[in-house]
N, C-alpha and C positions, 0 to 999 in steps of 0.2 A: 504493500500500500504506500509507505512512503517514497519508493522510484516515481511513480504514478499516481497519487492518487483522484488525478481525475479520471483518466483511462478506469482506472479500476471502479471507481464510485459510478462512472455512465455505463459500465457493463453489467455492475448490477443491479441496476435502476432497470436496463431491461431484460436482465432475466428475471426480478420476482418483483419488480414494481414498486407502487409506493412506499413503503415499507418494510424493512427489512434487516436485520443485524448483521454484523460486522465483529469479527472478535478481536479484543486488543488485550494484547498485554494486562494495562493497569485495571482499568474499565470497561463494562460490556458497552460497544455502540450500536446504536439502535438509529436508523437513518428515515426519516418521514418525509418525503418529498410532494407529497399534493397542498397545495398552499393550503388547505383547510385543518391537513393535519398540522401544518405552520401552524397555524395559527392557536391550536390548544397549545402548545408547550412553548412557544413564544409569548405570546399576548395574555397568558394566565394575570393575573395579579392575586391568585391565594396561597404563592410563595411555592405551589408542585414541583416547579423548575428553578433552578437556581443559574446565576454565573459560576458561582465557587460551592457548593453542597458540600463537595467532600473537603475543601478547605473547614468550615464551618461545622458540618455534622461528626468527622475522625478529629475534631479537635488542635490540630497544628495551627495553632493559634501564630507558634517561633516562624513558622513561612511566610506566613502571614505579615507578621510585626517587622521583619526583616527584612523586605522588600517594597512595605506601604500597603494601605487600600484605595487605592483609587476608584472611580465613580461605577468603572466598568462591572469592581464585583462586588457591590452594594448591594444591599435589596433591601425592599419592605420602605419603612420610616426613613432609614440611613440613607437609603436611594433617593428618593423623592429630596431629603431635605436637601444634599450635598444638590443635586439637579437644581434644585432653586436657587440655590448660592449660585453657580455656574450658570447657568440659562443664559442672561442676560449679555455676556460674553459672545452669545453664539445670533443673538436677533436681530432683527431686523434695523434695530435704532442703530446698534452699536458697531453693527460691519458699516452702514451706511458713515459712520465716523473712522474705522480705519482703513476704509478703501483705497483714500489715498497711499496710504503706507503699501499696501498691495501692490497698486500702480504705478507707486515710485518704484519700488525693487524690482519688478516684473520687468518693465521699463529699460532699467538700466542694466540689467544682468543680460536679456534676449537681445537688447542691442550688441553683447559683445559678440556676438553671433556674427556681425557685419564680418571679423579676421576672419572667418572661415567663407564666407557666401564667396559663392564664383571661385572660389581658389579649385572644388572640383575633391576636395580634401572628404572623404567618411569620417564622420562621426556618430556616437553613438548617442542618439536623442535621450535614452533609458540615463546616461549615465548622466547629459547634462541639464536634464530637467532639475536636480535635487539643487543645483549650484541657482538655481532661480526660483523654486519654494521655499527651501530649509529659510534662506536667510532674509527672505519676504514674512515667512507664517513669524520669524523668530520677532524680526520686529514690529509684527504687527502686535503680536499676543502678549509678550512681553515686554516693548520697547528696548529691545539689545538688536545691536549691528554689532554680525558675524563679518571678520574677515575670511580671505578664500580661504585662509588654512584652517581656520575652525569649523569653514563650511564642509572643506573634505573628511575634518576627522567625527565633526558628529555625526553626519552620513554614515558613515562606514562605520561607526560605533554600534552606531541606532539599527543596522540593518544586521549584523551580528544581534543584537538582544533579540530582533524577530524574529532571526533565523534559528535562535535558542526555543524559543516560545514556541515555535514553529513541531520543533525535534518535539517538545515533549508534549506535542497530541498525535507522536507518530504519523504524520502526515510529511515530514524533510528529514534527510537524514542528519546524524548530529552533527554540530557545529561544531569548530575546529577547537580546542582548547589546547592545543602543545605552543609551547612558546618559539615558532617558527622564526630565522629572520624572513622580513620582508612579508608575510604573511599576520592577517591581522586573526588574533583570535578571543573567544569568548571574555575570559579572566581581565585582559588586558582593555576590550573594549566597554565591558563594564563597569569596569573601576575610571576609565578616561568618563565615559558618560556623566557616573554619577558625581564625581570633581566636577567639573563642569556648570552642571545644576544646581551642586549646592555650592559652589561659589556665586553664582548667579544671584542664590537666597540671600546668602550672609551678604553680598554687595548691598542690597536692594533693603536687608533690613539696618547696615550700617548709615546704607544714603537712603533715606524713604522722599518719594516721591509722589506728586499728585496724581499721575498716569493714571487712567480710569482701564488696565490692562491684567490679562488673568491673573500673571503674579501677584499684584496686590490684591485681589480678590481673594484669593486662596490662602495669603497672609493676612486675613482678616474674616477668613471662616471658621469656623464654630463646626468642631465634630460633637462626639457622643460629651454628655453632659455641660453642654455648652462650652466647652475646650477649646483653646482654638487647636488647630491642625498641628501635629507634629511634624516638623520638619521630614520625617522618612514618608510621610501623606502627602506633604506638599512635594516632595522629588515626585512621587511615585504617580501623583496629578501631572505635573509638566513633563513627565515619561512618556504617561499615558496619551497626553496632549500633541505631544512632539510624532509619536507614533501615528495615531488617528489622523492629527490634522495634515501633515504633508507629506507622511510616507506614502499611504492611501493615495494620496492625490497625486502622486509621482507615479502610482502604477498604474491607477485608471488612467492618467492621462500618456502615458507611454501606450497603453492599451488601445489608446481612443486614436492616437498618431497612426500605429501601426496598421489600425483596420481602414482610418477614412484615407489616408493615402492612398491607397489600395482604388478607390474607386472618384474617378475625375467628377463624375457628376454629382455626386456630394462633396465633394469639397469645391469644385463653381459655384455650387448652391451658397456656400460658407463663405464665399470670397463675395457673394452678391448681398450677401445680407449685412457684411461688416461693413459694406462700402455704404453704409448709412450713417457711419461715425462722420465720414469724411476725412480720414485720417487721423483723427483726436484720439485723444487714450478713451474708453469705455469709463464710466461712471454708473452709480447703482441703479441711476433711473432709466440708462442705458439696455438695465439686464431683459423687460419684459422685450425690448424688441432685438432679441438677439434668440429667440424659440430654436431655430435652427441648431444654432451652435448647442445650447442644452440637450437637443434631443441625441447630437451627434455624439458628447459627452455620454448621457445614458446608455446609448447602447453600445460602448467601449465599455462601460462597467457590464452589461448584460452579459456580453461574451468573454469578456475578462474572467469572470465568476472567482468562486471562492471550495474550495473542496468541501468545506461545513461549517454552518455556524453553531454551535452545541450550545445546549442547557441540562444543566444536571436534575437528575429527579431528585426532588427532596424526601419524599415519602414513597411506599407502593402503589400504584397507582395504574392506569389505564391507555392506553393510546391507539385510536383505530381497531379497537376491539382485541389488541394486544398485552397480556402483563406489561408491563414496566416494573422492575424490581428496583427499589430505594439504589440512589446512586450511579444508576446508570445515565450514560452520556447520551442524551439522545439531540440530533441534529438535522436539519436540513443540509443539501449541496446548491449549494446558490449555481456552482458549474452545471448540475443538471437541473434541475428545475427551470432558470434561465433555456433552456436549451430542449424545452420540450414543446413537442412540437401542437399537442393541445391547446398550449396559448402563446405558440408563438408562428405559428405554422409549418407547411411543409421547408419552408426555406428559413426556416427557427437558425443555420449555421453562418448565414451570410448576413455580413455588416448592411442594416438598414434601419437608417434614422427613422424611418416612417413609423417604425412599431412606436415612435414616441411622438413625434410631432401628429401626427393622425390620431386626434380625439376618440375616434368612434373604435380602434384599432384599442387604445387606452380603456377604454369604456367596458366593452367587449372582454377583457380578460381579468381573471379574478385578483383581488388586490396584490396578495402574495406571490404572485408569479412572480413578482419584482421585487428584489431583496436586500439591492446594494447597501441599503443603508438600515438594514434591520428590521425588527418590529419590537413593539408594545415597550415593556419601560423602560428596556434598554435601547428604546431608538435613537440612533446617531442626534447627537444635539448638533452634530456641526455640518448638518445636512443641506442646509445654507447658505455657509460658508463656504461648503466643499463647491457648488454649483456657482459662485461669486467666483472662486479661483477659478474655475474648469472656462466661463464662457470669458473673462476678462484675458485669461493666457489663450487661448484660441486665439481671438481679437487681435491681442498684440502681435502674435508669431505671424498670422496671415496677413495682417496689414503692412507686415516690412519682407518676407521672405516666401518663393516655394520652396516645399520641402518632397526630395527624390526619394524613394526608399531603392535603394540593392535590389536593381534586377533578378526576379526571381523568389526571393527572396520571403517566408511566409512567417509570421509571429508562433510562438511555441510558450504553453504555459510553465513557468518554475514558481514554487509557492516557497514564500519568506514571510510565512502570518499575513501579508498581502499575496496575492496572484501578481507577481512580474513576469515582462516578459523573456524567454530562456533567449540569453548571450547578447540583452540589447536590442535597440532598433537601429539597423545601421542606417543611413540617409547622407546625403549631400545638399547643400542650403546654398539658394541663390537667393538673388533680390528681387521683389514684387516688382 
């Protein structure tokens, strides 16, 4: 399973269908692929499924305390409340105030793009995407400017801790931990990471600042008994945040690169719709007329997929007329369900915007069919943001550059806790 496990998860999706287990190692997995069975062990709120169960019910409280709890494996009262604290981060008011910060980094990092246009030179889009979010999301959320050298090294940190997290749902193989030259590995990118972070803290609680930015938000939360956050919660917040907000969006959007190149008449379509900016940078009230670009975004995430989103059972329990024994992992594959062809059609494999921009196409298929961003209480809060970044970086790349992909040339899944794409997108960039 973990060489493959998408190959492996859509093969058995059609030999025995929606439902069906999986045996691993630590935990039995149980795999429910019809959005309706989504939707009981997702969208529950009477606590049956958990983020973390077996963290919580076997008591390893030291894994826990040792690493943080971030918002991801909360539940109940602690979820909701920490969601409220954070929300506002993520809405509509307050991207519309760091947008600029967006489009200034976006801006000026995709302009360096001009030294390569026309020179004829491959480069790999997968690898320079991160050098234009990581140090965009950093000073949007935070208010910190990355130099290039801290952009390479939290990159490559950050993608090591996924590829960690990755290994242990058995789904990648394990990550390097020998202390290689030249080779970056677990121990070593962990320990840079979390330096990193908490100097950022201790900076920020030496100099405090007005900044209406997650870090102060998070340095002024309140966990269990009105507390505020311990310092290993707030790392383990801007970890979590760091991962979420622009790893994710370095993969769908290498995803999104790799499939709409591919086809001229959606991406004319994309070059006819930005040509309403008139060459300006995009701004928020910019985003409703840019449908296009979002729908082309979605369905880079669609086909992109994800091998499983899991939730732990907390109790014994029930699912499609199956036992569920306490503590079993049970999950959907966002890779196959995306990819069936019930609600996506007979051509469910081919990059087409239209399953998103066509209302009645939308309408027509059951909520859950569509998963990029989750469901019920742990729905993505930065589901906003992430579509802010997705149609603003379209926007800028096609208003100054085409981009070639390598004749021949076809995308291949590798899963890093995200779905990136395996060896990059290779491409060559000229000027619009």
């Amino acid at each position: 399973m973990a060489r493959n496990p998408y190959k492996f998860l859509q093969d058995c999706h059609r030999k025995y269908g929606d439902i069906y287990r999986v045996p691993l190692p630590i935990h039995p997995l149980v795999l429910a692929n019809h959005p309706d069975l989504v939707s009981e062990f997702m969208e529950n709120t009477e606590l049956k499924y958990s983020m973390s169960a077996p963290i919580q019910g076997r008591r390893l409280q030291k894994a826990v305390t040792s690493v943080g709890c971030p918002v991801q494996v909360l539940e109940g009262q602690a979820l909701r409340d920490r969601r409220k604290r954070l929300m506002p981060m993520f809405g509509k008011r307050h991207l519309s105030v760091v947008s600029d910060k967006f489009v200034e980094v976006f801006t000026d990092r995709i302009d360096r793009w001009l030294l390569v246009a026309d020179t004829g030179k491959e480069v790999n889009l997968q690898a320079e995407l991160p050098k234009v979010v990581l140090p965009a999301f950093m000073y949007a959320m935070f208010s910190t400017r990355l130099s290039d050298d801290e952009v390479l090294h939290a990159d490559t940190a950050t993608r090591s801790v996924m590829r960690a997290i990755a290994s242990g749902l058995f789904l990648a193989s394990p990550p390097n931990i020998l202390p290689l030259r030249g080779r970056e590995n677990l121990p070593v990118s962990g320990v840079r990471l979390m330096r990193t972070i908490r100097q950022m803290i201790r900076d920020r609680r030496a100099n405090p600042t007005d900044d209406a930015d997650l870090l102060n938000i998070l340095l002024a939360a309140r966990g269990d008994s009105s507390r505020p956050l311990t310092e290993i919660d707030v790392y383990s917040e801007i970890m979590s945040a760091i991962g979420g907000g622009y790893e994710t969006i370095v993969a769908s959007m290498s995803w999104t690169l790799a499939l709409l190149l591919q086809y001229p008449e959606h991406l004319d379509r994309l070059y006819d719709e930005i040509s309403i900016l008139n060459g300006d940078t995009p701004t928020p009230d910019d985003l409703p007329r840019l449908p296009w670009a979002r729908a082309c975004f979605d369905e880079g995430q669609r086909l992109q997929g994800a091998p499983i989103n899991p939730r732990y059972a907390m109790e014994d329990t029930e699912l499609g007329g199956y036992p569920i024994p306490k503590y079993t992992l049970v999950a959907s594959s966002l890779y196959v369900v995306h990819r069936d062809p019930r609600w996506w059609g007979e051509n469910a494999e081919t990059y087409d915007p239209m399953q998103f921009f066509d209302q009645d196409r939308v309408n027509a298929r059951p909520r859950l069919a569509f998963q990029a961003f989750g469901a019920g209480p742990h729905h993505c809060m930065g589901t906003g943001m992430a579509y802010m970044m997705a149609q603003y970086l379209l926007a800028i790349i096609f208003q100054r550059y085409r981009l070639h992909l390598r004749p021949g040339w076809q995308p291949r899944q590798f899963f890093s806790l995200s779905t990136l794409v395996k060896g990059g997108v290779p491409a060559t960039i000229t000027k619009a």
